[in-house]
PAFIRO-323727 format. One record per residue (C-alpha): x, y, z. Coordinates in steps of 0.001 Angstrom, whole numbers, plus 500000, padded with zeros to 6 digits. Example, Ala and Ser with C-alpha at 12.3 -4.5 7.8 and 13.67 -1.06 7.14 Angstrom:
512300495500507800513670498940507140
END
This chain:
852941427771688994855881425082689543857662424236686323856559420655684912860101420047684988861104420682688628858416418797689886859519415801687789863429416476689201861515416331692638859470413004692134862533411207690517864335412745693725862221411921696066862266407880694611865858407712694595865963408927698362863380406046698998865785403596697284868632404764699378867503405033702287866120401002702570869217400407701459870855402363704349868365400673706713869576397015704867873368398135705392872630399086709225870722396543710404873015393212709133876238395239710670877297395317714155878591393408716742876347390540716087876761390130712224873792388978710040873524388077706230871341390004704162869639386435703416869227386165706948868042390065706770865136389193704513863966385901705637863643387127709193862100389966707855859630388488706173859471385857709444861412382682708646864437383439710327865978381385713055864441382858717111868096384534717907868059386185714231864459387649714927865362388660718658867972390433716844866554392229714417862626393020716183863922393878719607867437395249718723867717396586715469864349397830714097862839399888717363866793401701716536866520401700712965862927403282713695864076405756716350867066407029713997865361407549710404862374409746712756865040411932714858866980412506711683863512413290709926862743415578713043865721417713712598865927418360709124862319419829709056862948421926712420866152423206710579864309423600707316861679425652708829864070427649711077866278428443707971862386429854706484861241431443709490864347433431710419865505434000706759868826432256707657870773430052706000872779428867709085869885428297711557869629424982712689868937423426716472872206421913717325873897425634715905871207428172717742871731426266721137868539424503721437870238420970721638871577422625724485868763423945725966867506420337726041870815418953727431870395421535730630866840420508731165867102416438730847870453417284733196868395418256735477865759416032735340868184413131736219869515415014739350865965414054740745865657410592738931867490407960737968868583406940734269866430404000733750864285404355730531861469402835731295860868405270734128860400408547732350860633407390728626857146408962727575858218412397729947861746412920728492860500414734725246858327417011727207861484418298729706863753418132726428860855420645725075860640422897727806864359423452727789864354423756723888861453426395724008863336428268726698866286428501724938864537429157721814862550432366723540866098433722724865867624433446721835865092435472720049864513437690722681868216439051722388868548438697718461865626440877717745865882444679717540863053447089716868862327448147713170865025445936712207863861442234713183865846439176713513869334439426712811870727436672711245874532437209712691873426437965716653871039435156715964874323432757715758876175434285717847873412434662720550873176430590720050876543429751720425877354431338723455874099430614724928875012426630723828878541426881725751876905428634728748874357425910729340876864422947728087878834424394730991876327424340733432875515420613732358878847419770733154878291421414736358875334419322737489877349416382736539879577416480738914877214415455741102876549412133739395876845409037740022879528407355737183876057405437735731874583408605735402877469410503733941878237407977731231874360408372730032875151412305729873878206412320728454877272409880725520874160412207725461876042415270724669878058413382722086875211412584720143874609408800720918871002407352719917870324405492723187866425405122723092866722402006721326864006400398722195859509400183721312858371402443723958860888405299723319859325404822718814855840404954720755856756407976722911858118409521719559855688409172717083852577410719718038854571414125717964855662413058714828852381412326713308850806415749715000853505418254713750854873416943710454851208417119708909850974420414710081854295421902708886853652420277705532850347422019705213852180425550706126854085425414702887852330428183701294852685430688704039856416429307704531857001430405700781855208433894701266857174434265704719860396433817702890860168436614701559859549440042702542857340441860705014855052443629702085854474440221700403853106438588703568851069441984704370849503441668700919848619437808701247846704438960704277849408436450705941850073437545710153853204436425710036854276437440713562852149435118714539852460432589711926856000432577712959855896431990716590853872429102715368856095427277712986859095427869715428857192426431718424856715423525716628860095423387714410861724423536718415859189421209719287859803418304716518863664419107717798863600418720720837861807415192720652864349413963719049866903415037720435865722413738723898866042409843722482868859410470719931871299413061721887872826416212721485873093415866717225873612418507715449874310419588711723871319417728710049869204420450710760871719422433708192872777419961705669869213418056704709867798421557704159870131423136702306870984419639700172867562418959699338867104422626698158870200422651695805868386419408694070864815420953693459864551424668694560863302427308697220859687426207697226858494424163700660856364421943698577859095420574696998862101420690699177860800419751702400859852415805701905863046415910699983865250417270703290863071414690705373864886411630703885868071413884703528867974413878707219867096410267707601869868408563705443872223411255707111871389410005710580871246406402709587874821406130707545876080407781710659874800405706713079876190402802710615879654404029709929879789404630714143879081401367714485881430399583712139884123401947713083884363401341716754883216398205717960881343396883719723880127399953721504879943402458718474881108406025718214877877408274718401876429409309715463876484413438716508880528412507716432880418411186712769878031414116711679880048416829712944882992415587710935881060416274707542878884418767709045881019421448710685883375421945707398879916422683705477878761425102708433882058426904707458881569427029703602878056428013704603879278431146706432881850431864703773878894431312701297876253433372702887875912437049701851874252437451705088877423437170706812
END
């Protein structure tokens, strides 16, 4: 039974979060190159704003708006359920490689395509999946030992190298680019949220609505699973195979959004592990809280690489690796895993 009082830190949590975060959205979309009032904000919001205002905001602004708060989402629940899953505190997409993994793929892709969205906007999250999957199936495959399970350590390890190895080969494959091609890539890997516009929030949230749902209804058996072997045994719980589940889709929900927001990393670590210093270990609580963690992360990054360097922005994965690698670090230093 959940304490009366933790689930009343949660809800009061959980509203704050919601306050924040509009106000995040509010902040991001009247800054940029083309500045707007937050007068003019609300009254073309609420549709009396002048036609170049609502261009703006509907066909600019809120499809990216839309697109970051769901990728940032996206990743803190894949790392929140890889953290569960793999009983460590460090796992995370960007961190185990599978960023990568999607990088090589969508690399690849273009080499037969162009870099037009509207092309191959609805088949860029499957190829970003298939290369995430892979990845993610190597990277347990060689982390794993018999008797012993998944080691946390070779689990990182395992990732990193595998995440230089196919960054490499990337780079590789884009030599033979053309320089429109190789800009896309490059801003790609540096975590820029290019799919900016209404078909790439289409494309994205039906996998959204499918796994989220899902991974929300797993709480229990993500609570028994967290702990040890003889617990889930005595819940009745196959956790072999509940596990392959969840990290299917934790690599799935991952690997959509990285395929429209970049190569980001780091929110996958922090809106976990932030949202479960506030309220606790237990999934019922802590996951809709690391949801908006990884929203307003995402968002205020996108904002302050935006205001920063005009007019074209620095990516948001460049802005989220300056707060998020120092916390990796104290993570490490923290873990008694390590």
């Amino acid at each position: 039974m959940i304490h009366p009082k933790i689930i009343k830190k949660q809800r009061i949590t959980f509203v704050v979060l919601i306050v924040v975060l509009i106000a995040s959205m509010g902040l991001a979309m009247t800054t940029g190159e083309f500045k707007m009032s937050f007068i003019q904000f609300f009254k073309t919001l609420i549709g009396n704003g002048n036609e170049l205002d609502t261009m703006v905001l509907f066909e600019f602004r809120m499809p990216r708006m839309l697109i970051t708060i769901l990728a940032g989402a996206s990743l803190a629940l894949s790392g929140a359920i890889l953290q569960s899953v793999t009983k460590n505190p460090l796992a995370e997409p960007g961190i185990l490689g599978i960023n990568a993994g999607s990088g090589f793929m969508i690399t690849l892709f273009l080499v037969i395509g162009t870099i037009k969205a509207g092309d191959f906007v609805y088949v860029l999250p499957i190829v970003s999946m298939i290369g995430g999957i892979a990845t993610a199936m190597v990277i347990f495959m060689f982390s794993y030992k018999k008797g012993e399970g998944i080691n946390p350590v070779r689990m990182v390890l395992i990732g990193v190298g595998l995440s230089t190895a196919l960054s490499g080969g990337s780079i590789t494959i884009m030599s033979t680019f053309d320089q429109e091609q190789m800009e896309f890539i490059a801003r790609w890997f540096a975590g820029n949220i290019w799919g900016d516009e209404w078909p790439f929030v289409f494309a994205f949230v039906p996998w959204l609505v499918i796994v989220m749902p899902f991974l929300f209804y797993k709480a229990n058996v993500l609570n028994v699973l967290s702990t040890n072997e003889q617990i889930s045994v005595s819940f009745g719980i196959n956790s072999n195979k509940e596990r392959i589940v969840l990290v299917f889709l934790a690599v799935v929900l991952s690997s959509a959004a990285v395929s429209v927001a970049g190569g980001i990393g780091f929110v996958g670590l922090m809106g976990p592990h932030i949202a479960r210093s506030i309220v606790g270990p237990r999934h019922q609580l802590y996951l809709p809280i690391a949801v908006l963690n990884g929203a307003i992360l995402l968002v205020l990054a996108d904002t302050i690489g935006k205001i920063v360097l005009e007019p074209n922005g620095l990516p948001a994965g460049i802005i989220v690796a300056i707060v998020g690698a120092p916390y990796f670090l104290y993570l490490m230093q923290k873990s008694t895993h390590i």
